[in-house]
TIVO-9003 format. One record per residue (C-alpha): residue number from 1; y, x, z. Coordinates in steps of 0.5 Angstrom, whole numbers. Example, Ala and Ser with C-alpha at 12.3 -4.5 7.8 and 13.67 -1.06 7.14 Angstrom:
% residues 2
@num:1; y:-9; x:25; z:16;
@num:2; y:-2; x:27; z:14;
***
This chain:
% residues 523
@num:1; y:-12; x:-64; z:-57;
@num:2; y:-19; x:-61; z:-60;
@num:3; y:-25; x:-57; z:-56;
@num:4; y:-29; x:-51; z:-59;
@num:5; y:-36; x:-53; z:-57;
@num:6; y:-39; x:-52; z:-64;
@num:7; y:-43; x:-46; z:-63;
@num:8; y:-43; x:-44; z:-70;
@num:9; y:-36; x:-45; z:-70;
@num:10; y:-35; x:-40; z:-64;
@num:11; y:-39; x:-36; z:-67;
@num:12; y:-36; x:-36; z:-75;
@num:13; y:-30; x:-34; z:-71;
@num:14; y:-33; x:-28; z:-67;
@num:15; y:-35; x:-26; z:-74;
@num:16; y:-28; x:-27; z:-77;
@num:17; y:-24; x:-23; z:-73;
@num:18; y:-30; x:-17; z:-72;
@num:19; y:-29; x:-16; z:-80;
@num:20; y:-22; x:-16; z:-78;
@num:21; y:-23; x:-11; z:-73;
@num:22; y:-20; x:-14; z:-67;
@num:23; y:-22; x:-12; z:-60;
@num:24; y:-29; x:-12; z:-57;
@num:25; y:-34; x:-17; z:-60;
@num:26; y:-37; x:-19; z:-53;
@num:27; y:-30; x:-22; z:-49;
@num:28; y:-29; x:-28; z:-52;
@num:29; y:-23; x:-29; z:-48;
@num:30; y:-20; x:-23; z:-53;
@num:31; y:-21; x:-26; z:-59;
@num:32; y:-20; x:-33; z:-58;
@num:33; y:-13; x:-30; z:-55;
@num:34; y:-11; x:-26; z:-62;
@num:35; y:-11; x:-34; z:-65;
@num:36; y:-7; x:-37; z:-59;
@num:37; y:2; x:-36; z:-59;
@num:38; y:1; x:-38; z:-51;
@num:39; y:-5; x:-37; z:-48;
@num:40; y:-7; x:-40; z:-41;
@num:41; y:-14; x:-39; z:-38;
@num:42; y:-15; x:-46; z:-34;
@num:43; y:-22; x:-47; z:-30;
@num:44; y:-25; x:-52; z:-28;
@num:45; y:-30; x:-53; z:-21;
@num:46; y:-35; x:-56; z:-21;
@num:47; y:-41; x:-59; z:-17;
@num:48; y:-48; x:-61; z:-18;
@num:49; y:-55; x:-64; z:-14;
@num:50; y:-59; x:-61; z:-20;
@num:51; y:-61; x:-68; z:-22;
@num:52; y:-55; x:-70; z:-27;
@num:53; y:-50; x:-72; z:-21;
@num:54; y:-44; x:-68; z:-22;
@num:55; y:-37; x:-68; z:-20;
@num:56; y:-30; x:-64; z:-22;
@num:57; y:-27; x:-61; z:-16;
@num:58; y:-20; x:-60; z:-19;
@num:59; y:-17; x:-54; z:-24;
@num:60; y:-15; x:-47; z:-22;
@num:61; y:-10; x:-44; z:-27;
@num:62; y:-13; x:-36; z:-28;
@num:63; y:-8; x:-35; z:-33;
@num:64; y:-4; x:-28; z:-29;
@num:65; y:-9; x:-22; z:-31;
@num:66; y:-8; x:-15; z:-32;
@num:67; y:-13; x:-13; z:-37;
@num:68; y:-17; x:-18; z:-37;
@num:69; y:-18; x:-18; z:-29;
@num:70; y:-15; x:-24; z:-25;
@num:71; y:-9; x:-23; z:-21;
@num:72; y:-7; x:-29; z:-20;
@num:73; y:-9; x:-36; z:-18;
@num:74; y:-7; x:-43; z:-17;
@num:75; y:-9; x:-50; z:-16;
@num:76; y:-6; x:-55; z:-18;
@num:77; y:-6; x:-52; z:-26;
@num:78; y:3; x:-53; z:-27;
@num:79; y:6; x:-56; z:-33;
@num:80; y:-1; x:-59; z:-35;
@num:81; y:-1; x:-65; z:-38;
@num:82; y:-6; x:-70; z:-35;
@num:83; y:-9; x:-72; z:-41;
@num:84; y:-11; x:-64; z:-43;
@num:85; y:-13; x:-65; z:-35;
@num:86; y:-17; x:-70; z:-36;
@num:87; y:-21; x:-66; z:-43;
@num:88; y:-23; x:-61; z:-38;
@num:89; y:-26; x:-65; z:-33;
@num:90; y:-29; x:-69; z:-38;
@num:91; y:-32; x:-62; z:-42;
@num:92; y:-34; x:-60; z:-36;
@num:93; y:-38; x:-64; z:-32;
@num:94; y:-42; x:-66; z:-39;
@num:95; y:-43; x:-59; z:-39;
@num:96; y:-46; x:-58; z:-33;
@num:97; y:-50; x:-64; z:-33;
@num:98; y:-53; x:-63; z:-40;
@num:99; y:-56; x:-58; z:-36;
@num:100; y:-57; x:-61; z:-29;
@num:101; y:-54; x:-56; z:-25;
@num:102; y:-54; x:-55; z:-18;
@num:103; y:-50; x:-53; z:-13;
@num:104; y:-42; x:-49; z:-15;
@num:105; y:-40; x:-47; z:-21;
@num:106; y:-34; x:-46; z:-25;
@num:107; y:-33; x:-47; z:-33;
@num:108; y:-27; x:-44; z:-36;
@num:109; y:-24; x:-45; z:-42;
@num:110; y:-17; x:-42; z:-45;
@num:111; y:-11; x:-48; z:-47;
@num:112; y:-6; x:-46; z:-52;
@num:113; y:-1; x:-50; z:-49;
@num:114; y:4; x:-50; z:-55;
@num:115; y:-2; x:-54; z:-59;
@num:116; y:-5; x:-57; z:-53;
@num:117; y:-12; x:-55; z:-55;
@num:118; y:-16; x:-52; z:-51;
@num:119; y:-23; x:-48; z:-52;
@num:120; y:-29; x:-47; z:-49;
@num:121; y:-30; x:-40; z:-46;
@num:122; y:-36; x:-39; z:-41;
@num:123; y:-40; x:-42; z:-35;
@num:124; y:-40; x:-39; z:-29;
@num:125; y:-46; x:-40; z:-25;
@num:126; y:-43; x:-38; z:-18;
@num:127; y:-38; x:-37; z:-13;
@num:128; y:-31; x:-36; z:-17;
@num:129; y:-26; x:-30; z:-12;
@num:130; y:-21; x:-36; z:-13;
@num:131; y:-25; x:-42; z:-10;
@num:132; y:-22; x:-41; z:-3;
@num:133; y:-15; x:-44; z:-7;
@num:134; y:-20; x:-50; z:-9;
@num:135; y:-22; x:-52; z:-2;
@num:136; y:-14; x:-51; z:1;
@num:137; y:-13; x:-57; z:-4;
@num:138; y:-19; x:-61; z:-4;
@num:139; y:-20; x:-60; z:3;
@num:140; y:-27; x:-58; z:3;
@num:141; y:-32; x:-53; z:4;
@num:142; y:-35; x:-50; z:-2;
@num:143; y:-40; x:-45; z:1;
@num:144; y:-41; x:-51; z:7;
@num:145; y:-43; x:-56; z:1;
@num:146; y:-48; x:-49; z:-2;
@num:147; y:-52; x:-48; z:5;
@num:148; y:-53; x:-56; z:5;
@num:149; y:-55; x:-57; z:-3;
@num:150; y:-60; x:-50; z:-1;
@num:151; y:-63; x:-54; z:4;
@num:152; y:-63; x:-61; z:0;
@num:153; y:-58; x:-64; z:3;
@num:154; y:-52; x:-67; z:-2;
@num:155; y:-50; x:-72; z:2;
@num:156; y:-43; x:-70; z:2;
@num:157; y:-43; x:-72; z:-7;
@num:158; y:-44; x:-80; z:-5;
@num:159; y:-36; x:-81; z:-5;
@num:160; y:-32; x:-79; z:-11;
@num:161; y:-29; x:-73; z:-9;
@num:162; y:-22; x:-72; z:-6;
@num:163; y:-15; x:-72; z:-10;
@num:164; y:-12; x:-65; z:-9;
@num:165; y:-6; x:-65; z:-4;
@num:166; y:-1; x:-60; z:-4;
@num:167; y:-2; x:-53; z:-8;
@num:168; y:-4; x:-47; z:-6;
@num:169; y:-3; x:-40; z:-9;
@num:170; y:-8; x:-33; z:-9;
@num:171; y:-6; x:-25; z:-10;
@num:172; y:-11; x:-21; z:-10;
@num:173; y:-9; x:-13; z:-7;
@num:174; y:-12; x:-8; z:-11;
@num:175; y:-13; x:0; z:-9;
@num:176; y:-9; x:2; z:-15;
@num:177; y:-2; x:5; z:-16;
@num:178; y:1; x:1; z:-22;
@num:179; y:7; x:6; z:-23;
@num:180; y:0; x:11; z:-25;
@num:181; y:-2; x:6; z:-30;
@num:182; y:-5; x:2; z:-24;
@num:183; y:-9; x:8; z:-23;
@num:184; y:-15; x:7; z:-18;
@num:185; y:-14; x:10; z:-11;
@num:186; y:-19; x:12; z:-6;
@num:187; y:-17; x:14; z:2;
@num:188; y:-17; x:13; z:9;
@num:189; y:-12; x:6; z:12;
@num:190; y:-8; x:9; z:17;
@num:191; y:-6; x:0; z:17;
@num:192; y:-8; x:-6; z:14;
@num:193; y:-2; x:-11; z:17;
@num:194; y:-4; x:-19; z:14;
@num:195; y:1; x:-24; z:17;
@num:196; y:-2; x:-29; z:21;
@num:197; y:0; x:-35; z:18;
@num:198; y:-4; x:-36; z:11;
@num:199; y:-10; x:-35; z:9;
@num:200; y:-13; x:-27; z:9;
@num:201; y:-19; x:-25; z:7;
@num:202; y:-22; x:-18; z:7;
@num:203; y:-26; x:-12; z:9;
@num:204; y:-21; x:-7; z:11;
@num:205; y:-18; x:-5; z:17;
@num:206; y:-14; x:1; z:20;
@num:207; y:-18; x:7; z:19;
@num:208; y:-24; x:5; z:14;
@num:209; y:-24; x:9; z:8;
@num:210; y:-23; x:6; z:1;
@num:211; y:-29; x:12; z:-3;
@num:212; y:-29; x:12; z:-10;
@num:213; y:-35; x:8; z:-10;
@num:214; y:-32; x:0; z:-10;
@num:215; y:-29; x:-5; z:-12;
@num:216; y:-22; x:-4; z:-12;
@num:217; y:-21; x:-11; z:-9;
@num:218; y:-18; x:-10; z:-2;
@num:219; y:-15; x:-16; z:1;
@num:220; y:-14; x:-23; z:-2;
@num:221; y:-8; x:-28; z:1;
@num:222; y:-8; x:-35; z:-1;
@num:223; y:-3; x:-39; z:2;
@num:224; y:-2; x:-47; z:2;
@num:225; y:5; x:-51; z:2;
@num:226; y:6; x:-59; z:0;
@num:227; y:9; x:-57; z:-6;
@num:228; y:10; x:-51; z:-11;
@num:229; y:15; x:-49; z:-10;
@num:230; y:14; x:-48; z:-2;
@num:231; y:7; x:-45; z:-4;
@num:232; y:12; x:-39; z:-7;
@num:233; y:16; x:-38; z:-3;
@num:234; y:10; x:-38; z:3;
@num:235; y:7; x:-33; z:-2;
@num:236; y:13; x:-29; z:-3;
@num:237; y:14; x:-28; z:5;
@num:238; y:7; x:-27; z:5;
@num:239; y:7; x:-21; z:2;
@num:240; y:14; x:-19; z:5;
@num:241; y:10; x:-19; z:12;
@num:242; y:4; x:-15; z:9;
@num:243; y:3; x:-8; z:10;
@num:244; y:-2; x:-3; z:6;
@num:245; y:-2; x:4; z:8;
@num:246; y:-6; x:10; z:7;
@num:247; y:-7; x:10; z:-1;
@num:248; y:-3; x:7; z:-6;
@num:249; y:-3; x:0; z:-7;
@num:250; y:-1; x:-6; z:-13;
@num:251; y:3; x:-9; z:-6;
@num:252; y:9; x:-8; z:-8;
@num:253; y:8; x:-10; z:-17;
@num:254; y:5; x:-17; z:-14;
@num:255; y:11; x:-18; z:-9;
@num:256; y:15; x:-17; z:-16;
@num:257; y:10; x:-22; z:-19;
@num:258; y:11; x:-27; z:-15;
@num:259; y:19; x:-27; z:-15;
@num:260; y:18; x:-27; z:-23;
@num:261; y:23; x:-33; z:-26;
@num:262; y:17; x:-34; z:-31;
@num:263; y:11; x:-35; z:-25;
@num:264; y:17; x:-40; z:-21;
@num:265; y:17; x:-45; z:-27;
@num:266; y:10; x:-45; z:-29;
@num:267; y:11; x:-42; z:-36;
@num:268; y:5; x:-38; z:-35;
@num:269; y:0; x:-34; z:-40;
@num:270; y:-5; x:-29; z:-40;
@num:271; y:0; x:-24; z:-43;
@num:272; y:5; x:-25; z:-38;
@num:273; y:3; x:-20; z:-33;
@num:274; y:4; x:-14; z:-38;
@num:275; y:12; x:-15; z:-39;
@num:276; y:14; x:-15; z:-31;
@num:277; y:19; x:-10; z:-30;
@num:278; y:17; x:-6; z:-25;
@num:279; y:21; x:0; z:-22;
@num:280; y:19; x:2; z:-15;
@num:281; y:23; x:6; z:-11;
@num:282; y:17; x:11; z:-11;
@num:283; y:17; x:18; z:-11;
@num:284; y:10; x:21; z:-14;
@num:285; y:8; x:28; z:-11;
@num:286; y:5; x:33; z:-16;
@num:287; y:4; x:39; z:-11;
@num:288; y:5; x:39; z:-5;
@num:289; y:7; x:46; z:-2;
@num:290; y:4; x:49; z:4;
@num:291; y:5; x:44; z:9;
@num:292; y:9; x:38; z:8;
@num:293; y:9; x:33; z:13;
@num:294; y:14; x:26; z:14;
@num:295; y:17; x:26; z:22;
@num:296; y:22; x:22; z:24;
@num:297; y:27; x:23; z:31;
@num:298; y:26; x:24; z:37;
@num:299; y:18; x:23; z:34;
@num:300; y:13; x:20; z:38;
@num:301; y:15; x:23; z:46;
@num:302; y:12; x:21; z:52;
@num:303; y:5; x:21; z:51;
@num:304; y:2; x:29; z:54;
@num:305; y:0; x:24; z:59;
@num:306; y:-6; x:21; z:54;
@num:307; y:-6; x:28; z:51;
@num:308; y:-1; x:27; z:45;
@num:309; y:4; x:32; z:45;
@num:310; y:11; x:31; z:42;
@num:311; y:12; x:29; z:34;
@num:312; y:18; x:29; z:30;
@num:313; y:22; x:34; z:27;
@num:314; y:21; x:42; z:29;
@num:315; y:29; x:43; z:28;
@num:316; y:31; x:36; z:29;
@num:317; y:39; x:39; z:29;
@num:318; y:38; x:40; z:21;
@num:319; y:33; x:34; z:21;
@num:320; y:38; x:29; z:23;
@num:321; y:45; x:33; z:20;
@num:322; y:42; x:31; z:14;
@num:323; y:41; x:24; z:16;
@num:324; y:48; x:23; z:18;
@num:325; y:50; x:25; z:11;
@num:326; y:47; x:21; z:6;
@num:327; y:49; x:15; z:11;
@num:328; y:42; x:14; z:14;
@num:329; y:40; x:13; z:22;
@num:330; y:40; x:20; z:25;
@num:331; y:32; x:19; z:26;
@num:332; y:31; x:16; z:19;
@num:333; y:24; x:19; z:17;
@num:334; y:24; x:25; z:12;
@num:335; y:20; x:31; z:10;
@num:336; y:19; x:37; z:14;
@num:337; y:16; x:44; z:10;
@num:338; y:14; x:50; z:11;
@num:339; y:13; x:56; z:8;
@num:340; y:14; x:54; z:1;
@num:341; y:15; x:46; z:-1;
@num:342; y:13; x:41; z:-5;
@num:343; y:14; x:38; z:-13;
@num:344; y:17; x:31; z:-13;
@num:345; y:17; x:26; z:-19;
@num:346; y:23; x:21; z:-18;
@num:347; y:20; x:14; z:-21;
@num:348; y:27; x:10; z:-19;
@num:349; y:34; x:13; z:-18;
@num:350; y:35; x:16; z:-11;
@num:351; y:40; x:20; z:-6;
@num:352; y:37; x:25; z:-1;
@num:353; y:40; x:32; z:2;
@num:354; y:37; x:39; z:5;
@num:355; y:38; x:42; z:10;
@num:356; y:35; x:46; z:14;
@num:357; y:31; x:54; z:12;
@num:358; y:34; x:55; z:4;
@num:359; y:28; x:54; z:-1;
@num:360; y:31; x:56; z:-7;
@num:361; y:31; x:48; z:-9;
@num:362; y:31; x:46; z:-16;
@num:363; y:33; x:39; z:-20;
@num:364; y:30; x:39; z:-27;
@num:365; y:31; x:47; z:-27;
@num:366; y:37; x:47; z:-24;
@num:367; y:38; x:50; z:-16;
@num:368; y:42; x:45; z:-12;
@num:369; y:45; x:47; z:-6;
@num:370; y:43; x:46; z:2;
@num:371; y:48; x:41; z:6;
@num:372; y:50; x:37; z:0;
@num:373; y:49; x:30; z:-2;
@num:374; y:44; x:30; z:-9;
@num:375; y:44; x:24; z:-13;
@num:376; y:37; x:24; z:-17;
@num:377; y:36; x:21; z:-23;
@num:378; y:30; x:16; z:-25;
@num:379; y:25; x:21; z:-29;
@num:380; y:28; x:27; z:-25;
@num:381; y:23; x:33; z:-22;
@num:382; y:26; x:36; z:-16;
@num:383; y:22; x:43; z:-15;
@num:384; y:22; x:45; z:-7;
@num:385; y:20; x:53; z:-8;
@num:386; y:19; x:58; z:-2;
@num:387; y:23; x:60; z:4;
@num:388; y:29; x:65; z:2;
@num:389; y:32; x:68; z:8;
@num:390; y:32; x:66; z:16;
@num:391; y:28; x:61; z:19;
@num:392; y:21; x:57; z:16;
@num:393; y:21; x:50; z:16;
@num:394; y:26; x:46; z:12;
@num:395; y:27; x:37; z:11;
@num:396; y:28; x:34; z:6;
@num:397; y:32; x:27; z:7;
@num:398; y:32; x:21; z:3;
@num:399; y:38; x:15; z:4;
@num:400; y:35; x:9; z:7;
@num:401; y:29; x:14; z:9;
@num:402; y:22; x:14; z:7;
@num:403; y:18; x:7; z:9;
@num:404; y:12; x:9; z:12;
@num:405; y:8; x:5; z:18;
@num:406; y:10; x:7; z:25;
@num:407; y:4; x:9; z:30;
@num:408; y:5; x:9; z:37;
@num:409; y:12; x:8; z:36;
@num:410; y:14; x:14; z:31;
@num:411; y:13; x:15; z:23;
@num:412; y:12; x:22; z:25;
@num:413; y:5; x:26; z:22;
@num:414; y:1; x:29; z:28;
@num:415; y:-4; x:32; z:24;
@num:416; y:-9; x:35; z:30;
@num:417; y:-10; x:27; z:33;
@num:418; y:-10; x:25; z:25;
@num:419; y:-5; x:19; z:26;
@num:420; y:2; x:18; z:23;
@num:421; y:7; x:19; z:17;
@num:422; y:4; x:18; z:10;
@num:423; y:-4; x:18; z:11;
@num:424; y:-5; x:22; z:18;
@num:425; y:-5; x:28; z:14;
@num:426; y:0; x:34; z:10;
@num:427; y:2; x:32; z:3;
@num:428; y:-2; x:32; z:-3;
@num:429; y:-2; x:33; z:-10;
@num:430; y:-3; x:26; z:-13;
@num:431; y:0; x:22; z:-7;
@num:432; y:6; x:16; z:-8;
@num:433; y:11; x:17; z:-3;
@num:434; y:16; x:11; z:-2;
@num:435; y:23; x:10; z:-1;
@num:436; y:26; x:5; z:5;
@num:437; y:32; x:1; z:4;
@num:438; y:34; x:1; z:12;
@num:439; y:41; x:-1; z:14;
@num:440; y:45; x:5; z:13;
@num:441; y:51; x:7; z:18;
@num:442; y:58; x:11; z:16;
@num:443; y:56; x:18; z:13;
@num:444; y:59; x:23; z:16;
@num:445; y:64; x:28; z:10;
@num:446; y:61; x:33; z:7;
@num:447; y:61; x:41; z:12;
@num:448; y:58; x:46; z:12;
@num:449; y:51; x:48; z:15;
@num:450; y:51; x:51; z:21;
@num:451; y:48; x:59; z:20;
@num:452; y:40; x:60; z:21;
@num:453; y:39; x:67; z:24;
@num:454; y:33; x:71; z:25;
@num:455; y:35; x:72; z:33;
@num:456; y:36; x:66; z:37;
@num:457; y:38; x:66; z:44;
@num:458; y:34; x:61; z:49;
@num:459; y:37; x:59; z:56;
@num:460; y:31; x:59; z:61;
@num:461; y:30; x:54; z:68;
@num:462; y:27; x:56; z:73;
@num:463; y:21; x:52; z:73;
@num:464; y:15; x:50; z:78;
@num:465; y:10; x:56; z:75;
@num:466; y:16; x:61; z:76;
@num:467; y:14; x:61; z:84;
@num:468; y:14; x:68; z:87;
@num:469; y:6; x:67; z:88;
@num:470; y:6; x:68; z:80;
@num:471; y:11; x:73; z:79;
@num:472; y:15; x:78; z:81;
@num:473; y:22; x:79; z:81;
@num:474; y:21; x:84; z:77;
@num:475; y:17; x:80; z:72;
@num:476; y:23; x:75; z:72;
@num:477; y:28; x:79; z:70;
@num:478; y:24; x:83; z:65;
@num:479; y:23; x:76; z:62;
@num:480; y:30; x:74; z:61;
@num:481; y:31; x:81; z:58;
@num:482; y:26; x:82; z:54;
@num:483; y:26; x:80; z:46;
@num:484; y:20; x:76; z:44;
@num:485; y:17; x:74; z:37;
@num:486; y:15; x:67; z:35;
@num:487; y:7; x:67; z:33;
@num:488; y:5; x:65; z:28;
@num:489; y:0; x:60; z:31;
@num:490; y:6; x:56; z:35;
@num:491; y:6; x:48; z:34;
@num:492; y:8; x:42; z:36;
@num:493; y:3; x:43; z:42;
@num:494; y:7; x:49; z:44;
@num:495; y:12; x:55; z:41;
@num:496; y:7; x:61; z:43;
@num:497; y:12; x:68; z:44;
@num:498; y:9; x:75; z:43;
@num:499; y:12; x:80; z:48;
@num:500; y:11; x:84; z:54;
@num:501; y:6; x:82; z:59;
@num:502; y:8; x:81; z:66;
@num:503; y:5; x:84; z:72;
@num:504; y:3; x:77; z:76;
@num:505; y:5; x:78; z:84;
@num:506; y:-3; x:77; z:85;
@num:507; y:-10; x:80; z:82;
@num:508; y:-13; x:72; z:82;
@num:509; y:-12; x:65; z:82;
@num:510; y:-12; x:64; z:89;
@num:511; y:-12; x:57; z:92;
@num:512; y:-6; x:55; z:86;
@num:513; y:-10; x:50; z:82;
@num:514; y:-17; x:45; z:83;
@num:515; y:-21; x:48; z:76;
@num:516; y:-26; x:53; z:79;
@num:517; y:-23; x:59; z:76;
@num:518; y:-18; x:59; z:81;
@num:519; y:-22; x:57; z:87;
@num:520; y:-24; x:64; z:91;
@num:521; y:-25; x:66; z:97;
@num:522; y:-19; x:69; z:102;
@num:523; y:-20; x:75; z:106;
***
């Protein structure tokens, strides 16, 4: 095994590689990896008192990285013979205490592991992201051991320092859609759900707002088993329990990661991560009509009490029809339109239905028909037009149902409170929408779509407002008979009528209510 620590060498090798035109002269990393069949990046931790005393804090494996971002962490390195171990520590702490160095620091380097020779890259002088698999391991508090060195004390390096125990593993969650070529994303959380059991740290909560001005990393999640294999298992059910919603994040690609057979035996490299396969069940919405919006059955209901008006489907008949074709719970959460629909580009095989007001739907150019099961290919774009005949609200329902994060009891959107669905609001161009795997029950066979009208007929109770303090006998019969149309400001708060207007039993309010405007003085 050899260790590049000639300058000159390092930089005749730069030098060779900038003739041949390969990648950016300043990342060192970039151009020692041109040279290396199995490149892994491996750290070590080091600690210094600023007066020739340092010691080794163990290795860190860095080597799952996405454009040279890490992604990945661990401590113990795996699959790394000790002799090479002991290289690294060597390497480093002579380093360090060629300088003198004091406080936390990590030297990196990068091992080819088919030769087993390794090669300096950089110092950092600092407080690495990943350090918190260190302390998991080495049972110790680097940030502690930072505030007593500033303050002169380093008492704590009279004893040699710990042996590893166990093994522990980081991910790091990124704001960034990986089925957009992991492609930045900004927005409010409407949740933030970590398991309780491992070690989280973050900054976001429900309701902060991810802006374009950031760092994309949003969440770490570092776990800690006695062995390896425990460590992913944790990890792995980790993720599982783990909720990201309101932006897209790369949730869902780790999750992915960390069942990799590859991660699983330790065969690692730096260039693993850019062959995972990665097919989400996701759809990616290019448009998104005038007013699309995920509801679910029955919805949120019995909150009028705390002013939250009843969600879910306006047409919940349609809604839960098609639900019970494609095999799916009769409330399972869907899309509801109005007016004109959105475009939807399928990133994964799917099966959906549509029921309800005919929008003149099209798949890939082709019209697909209401009421019937579609199956969607990978790739496909289903185009949702403008409303054509009777009624004005449509669904569009998915077998498993969308996976979006129920609040209050409901995945309903309710946009005036600004809470539930898929970010709390209608859909937009941009957004990614995915698809649930919820148990399915049995479909119900292929029939027809019962008619929509333009007129329907209501059956009317005899309320407590219906008093004859209120109105009339007259008033009554000519509400029951009357036509009366829908405005166009009707809702979920209430279905507001146009028609002719009552001529009230009495002039004023009487004693009828406590708000002062039916407070007045009788005769």
């Amino acid at each position: 095994m050899q260790i590049c620590r000639d300058a000159n060498q390092v930089r005749d090798s730069f030098a060779t590689v900038a003739r041949l035109g390969e990648g950016n002269f300043g990342d060192r990393g970039v151009f020692l990896e041109r040279y290396v069949e199995r490149a892994r990046h491996i750290e070590v931790q080091v600690f210094g008192d600023g007066a020739g005393h340092v010691v080794a804090l163990g290795e860190r494996d860095c080597s799952l990285q996405r454009r040279n971002q890490k992604v990945v962490e661990e401590a113990p390195a795996p699959n790394l013979p000790e002799a090479v171990r002991q290289t690294l520590f060597e390497a480093a702490v002579r380093l360090a205490k060629g300088a003198n160095y004091r406080s936390a620091g990590t030297v990196e380097f990068l091992y080819d592991a088919a030769r087993e020779q390794v090669y300096f890259l950089e110092m950092n002088t600092r407080l690495q992201v990943e350090h918190g698999v260190t302390e998991e391991v080495m049972g110790i508090d680097l940030v502690e051991w930072m505030i007593r060195g500033a303050a002169g004390d380093f008492g704590f390096m009279a004893e040699p320092p710990t042996q590893p125990n166990g093994h522990s593993i980081q991910v790091r969650l990124y704001a960034e859609a990986p089925a957009l070529e992991y492609r930045p994303t900004s927005g409010v959380l409407t949740s933030a759900d970590f398991p309780d059991d491992v070690r989280v740290e973050t900054w976001v909560m429900a309701g902060v707002n991810v802006s374009a001005w950031y760092d994309p990393m949003i969440a770490k999640l570092i776990v800690h088993a006695p062995t390896r294999d425990e460590a992913i298992a944790a990890m792995q059910a980790a993720l599982e329990k783990s909720r990201i919603d309101g932006i897209e994040s790369n949730l869902r690609w780790l999750r992915d990661v960390v069942r990799d057979a590859r991660f699983g035996s330790g065969d690692v490299s730096t260039r693993m991560l850019s062959t995972v396969t990665y097919a989400p069940q996701s759809i990616h919405v290019l448009s998104g009509g005038t007013s699309a919006t995920v509801q679910d059955w029955p919805g949120r209901i019995g909150l009028w009490a705390v002013g939250v008006p009843p969600s879910g489907p306006m047409d919940d008949y349609s809604f839960r029809l098609g639900n019970r074709l494609l095999g799916n719970h009769e409330g399972a959460a869907g899309l509801e339109i109005t007016v004109s629909g959105p475009t939807l580009l399928f990133n994964a095989p799917a099966r959906i239905c549509l029921t309800g007001a005919d929008f003149q739907a099209t798949l890939d150019g082709e019209a697909v028909s209401p009421g019937a099961v579609i199956e969607i290919a990978a790739g496909q774009t289903l185009t949702i037009g403008r409303i054509a005949g009777p009624g004005m609200r449509g669904y569009v329902l998915f077998e498993g149902g969308l996976d979006v994060a129920s609040y209050l009891g409901s995945k309903s959107t309710f946009e005036l409170g600004q809470f539930g669905g898929h970010a709390a609001r209608r859909l937009l161009a941009g957004d990614t929408l995915h698809i649930s795997d919820d148990m399915a029950v049995v479909p119900l066979p292929e029939l027809p779509m019962p008619p929509l009208n333009q007129e329907w007929t209501l059956r009317v109770l005899y309320g407590p407002h219906g008093a004859p303090d209120f109105f009339t006998a007259e008033d009554i019969a000519m509400i029951c008979e009357a036509e009366w149309a829908v405005h166009y400001n009707s809702n979920r708060t209430g279905v507001r009528l146009i028609g002719p207007k009552p001529e009230w039993a009495r002039k004023d309010g009487g004693e009828a209510g406590l708000h002062p405007s039916n407070i007045h003085d009788n005769p």
